[in-house]
N, C-alpha and C positions, 0 to 999 in steps of 0.2 A: 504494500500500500504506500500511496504518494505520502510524504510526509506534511507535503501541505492540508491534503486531506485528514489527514491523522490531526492536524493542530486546530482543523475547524471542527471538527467533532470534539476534542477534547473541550474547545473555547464553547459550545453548546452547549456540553454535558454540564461545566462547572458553571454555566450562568443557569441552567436548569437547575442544578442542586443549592444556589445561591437564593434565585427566589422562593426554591422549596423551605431553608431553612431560617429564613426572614418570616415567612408566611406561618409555619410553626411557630419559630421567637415570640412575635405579635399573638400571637393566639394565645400561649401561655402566659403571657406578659399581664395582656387583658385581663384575661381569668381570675389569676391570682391578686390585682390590685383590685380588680373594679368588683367582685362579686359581693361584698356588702355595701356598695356605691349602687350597683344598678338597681337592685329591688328599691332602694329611694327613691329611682329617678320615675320620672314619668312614664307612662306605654312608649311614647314618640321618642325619645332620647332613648328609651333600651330596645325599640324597632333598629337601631343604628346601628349601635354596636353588635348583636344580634344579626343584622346583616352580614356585616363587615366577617364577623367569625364566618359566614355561611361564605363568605367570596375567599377568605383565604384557604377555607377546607379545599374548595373547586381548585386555588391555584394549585395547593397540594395534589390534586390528585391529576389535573393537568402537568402537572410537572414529571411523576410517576409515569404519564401515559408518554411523554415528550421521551424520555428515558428508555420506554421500551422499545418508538420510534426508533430512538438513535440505534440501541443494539439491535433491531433488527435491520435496518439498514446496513450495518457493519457485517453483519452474518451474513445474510443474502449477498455479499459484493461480487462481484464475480469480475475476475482479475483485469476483462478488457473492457467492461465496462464502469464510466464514471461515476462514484456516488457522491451524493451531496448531502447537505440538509436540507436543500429546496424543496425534498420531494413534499408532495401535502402530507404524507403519515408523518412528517413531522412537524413543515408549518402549521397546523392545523392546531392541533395539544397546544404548540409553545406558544403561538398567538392568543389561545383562549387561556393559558397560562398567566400570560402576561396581563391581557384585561384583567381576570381574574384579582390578580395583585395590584392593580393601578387603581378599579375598583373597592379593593380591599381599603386600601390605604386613605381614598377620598371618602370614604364613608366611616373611617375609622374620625378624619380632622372635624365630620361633618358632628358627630358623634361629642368630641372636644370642645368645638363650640358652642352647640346647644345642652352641655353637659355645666358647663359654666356659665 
């Protein structure tokens, strides 16, 4: 395998496992300050955060499916033909990965400001 190929899978894999474990961070993070804070809060402020947890479980498990993308792309190679990450089995996961986490995070601040 080309080693440039080899360096854009590896640079995939570890932003995939980067936003996997930002998205986990954040999730345990929350949990553990805010769980006698949100039963205060109002329905609408814990609809937020409550969200927010629901979008970074999805990055998580986008990220996992981006992951099995990758190795199977890498399995399947066949020596004369070129593999990418272009293919859709893996834009696909790591796009809705990505929402996933941009989502996570704007509904996390959204959460911060009507928390206070």
């Amino acid at each position: 395998m080309d080693s440039t190929v080899r360096t854009v899978f590896e640079f995939a894999r570890e932003t995939t496992k980067q936003l996997i474990t930002l998205s986990t961070g954040i999730i345990a993070i929350e949990i553990t300050f805010l769980r006698d804070a949100v039963s205060a809060l109002d329905n609408e402020v814990n609809l937020y955060v409550q969200l927010s947890w629901l979008s970074f479980l999805l990055c998580v498990m986008f990220g996992v499916w981006t992951l099995m993308a990758l190795t199977g792309s890498l399995a399947s190679m066949d020596e004369k033909e070129l593999t990418t990450i272009y293919g859709s089995n893996v834009r696909l996961p790591s796009m809705l990965q990505i929402l996933a986490f941009i989502c996570g995070l704007v509904l996390t601040v959204i959460f911060g400001f009507k928390a206070y």
